[in-house]
C-alpha positions as CSV (number, residue, x, y, z in Angstrom):
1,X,25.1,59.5,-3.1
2,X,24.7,58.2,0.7
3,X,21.2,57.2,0.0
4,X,21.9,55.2,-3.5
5,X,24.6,53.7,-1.5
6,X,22.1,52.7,1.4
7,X,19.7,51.5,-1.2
8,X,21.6,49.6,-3.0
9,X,22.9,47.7,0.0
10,X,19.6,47.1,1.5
11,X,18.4,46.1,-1.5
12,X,21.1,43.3,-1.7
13,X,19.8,42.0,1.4
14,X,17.8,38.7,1.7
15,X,17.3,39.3,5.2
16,X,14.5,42.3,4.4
17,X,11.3,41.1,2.6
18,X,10.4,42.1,-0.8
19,X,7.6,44.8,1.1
20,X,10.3,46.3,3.1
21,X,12.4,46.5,-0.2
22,X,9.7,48.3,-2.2
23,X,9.1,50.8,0.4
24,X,12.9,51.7,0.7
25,X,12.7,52.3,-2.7
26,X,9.7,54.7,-2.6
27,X,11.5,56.3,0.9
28,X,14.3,56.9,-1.1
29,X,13.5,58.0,-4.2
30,X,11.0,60.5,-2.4
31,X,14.3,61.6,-0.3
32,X,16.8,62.2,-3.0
33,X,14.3,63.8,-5.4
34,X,12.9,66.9,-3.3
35,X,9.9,67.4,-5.6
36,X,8.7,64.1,-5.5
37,X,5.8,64.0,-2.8
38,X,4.5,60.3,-3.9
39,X,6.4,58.2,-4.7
40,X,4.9,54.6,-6.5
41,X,6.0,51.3,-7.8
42,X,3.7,50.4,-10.7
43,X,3.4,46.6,-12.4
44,X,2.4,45.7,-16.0
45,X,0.4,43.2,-17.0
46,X,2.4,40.8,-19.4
47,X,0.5,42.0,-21.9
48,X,0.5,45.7,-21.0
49,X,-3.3,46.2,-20.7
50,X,-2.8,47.4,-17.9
51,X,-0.3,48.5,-14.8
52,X,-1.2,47.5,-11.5
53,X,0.4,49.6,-8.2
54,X,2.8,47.8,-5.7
55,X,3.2,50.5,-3.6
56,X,2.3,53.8,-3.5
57,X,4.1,56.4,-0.9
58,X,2.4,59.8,0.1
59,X,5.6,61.2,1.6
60,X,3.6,64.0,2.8
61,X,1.3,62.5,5.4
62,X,3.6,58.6,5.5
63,X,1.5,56.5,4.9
64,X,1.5,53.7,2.3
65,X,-1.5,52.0,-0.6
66,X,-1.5,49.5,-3.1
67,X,-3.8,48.3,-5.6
68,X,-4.7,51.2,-8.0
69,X,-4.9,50.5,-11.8
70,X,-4.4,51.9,-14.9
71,X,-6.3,50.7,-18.1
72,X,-4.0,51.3,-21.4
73,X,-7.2,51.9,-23.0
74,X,-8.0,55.0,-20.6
75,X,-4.5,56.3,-21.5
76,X,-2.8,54.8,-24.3
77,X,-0.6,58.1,-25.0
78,X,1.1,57.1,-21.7
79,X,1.3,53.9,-21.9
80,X,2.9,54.0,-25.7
81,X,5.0,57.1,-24.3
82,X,6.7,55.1,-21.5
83,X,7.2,51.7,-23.1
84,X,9.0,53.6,-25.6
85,X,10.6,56.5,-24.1
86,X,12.0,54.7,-21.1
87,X,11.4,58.7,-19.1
88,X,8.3,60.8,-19.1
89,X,9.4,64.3,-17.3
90,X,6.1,66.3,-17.5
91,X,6.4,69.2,-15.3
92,X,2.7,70.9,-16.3
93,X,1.3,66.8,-16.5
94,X,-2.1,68.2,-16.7
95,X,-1.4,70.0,-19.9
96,X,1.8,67.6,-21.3
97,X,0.5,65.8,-24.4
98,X,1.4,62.3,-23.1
99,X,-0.1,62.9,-19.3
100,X,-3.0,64.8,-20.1
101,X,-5.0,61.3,-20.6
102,X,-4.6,61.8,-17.0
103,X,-5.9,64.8,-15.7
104,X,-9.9,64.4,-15.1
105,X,-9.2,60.6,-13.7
106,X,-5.7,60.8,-11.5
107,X,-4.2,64.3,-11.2
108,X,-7.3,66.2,-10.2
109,X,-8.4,63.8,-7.8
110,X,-4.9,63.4,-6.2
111,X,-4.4,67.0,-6.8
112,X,-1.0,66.4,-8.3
113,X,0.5,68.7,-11.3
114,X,4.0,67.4,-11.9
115,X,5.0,63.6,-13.0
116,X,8.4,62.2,-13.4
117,X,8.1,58.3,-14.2
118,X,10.9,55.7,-15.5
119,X,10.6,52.8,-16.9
120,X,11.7,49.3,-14.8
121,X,13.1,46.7,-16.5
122,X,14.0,42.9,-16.1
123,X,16.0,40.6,-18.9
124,X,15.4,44.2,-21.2
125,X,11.4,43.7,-21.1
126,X,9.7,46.6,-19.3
127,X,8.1,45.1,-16.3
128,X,7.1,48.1,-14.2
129,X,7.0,51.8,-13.7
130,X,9.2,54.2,-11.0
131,X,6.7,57.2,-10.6
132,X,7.5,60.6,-8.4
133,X,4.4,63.0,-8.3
134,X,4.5,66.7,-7.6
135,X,1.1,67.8,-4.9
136,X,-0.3,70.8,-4.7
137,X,2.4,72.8,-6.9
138,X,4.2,72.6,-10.4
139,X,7.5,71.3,-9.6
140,X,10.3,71.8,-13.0
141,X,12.2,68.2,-12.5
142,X,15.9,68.7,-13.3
143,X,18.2,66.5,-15.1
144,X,19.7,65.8,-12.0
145,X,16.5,64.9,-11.0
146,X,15.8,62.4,-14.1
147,X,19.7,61.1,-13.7
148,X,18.9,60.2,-10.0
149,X,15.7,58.5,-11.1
150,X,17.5,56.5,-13.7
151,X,20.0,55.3,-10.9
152,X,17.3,54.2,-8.2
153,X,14.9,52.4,-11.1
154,X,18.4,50.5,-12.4
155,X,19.0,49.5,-8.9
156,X,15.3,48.3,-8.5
157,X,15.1,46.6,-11.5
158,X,17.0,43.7,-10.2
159,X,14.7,43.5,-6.9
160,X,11.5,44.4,-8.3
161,X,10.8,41.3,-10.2
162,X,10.3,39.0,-7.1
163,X,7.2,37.9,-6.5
164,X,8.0,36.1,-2.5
């Protein structure tokens, strides 16, 4: 509860640049969900062709990226799945019928097994995607795990949607 408290307060604050901001919320969410080794802030286009990463968080070596894309066309089971469903909670992701579309392109080459990804939203319209990735292992995400999730993309949601 300390660190949604801490969040949520740092996210309130004008002082901290929208950067800062995103990266507290991957530090966080990597922190208060133990199985989430990255941690990444994902955009859609406005016409959800695509979704475009703001930040990405490896919070096993610390270090930060930005920039990689998804094409809806390369894996339209997700993107239907998560526009829809709000919560995709795929503990086997390389066999889960909605993640699979990912496993030759992403998972393998980032060596990740587990995916637990919520929806952001701003006025209602999804604008983004919350996404904690399992490395090296199969990690069963709890409903704790999903509830907590829930919390930090709610919070976000009102931050995430700046552009300065």
């Amino acid at each position: 509860m300390e660190a949604f408290i801490k969040l949520t307060s740092s996210l309130t604050n004008p002082a901290l640049t929208v950067d800062k901001k995103l990266k507290l919320i991957c530090e966080t969410t990597a922190e208060v969900i133990s199985g989430a080794d990255r941690v990444s802030l994902w955009t859609f286009e406005d016409d959800y062709s695509k979704i475009v990463s703001s930040v990405n968080y490896d919070n096993i070596d610390r270090i930060y990226s930005r920039g990689a894309e998804l094409r809806r066309k390369d894996f339209a089971e997700y993107f239907d799945a998560i526009i829809n469903n709000e919560v995709i909670m795929a503990s086997d992701a390389r066999t889960d019928p909605i993640t699979t579309c990912f496993t030759e392109l992403y998972f393998k080459p980032n060596n990740i097994f587990s995916l637990l990804d919520f929806i952001l939203h701003h006025d209602f319209k999804p604008i983004g995607v919350i996404c904690c990735e399992s490395v090296g292992r199969k990690y069963q995400w709890s409903d704790n795990d999903v509830q907590s999730l829930r919390r930090i993309a709610s919070a976000s949601s009102l931050y995430f949607h700046l552009d300065e």
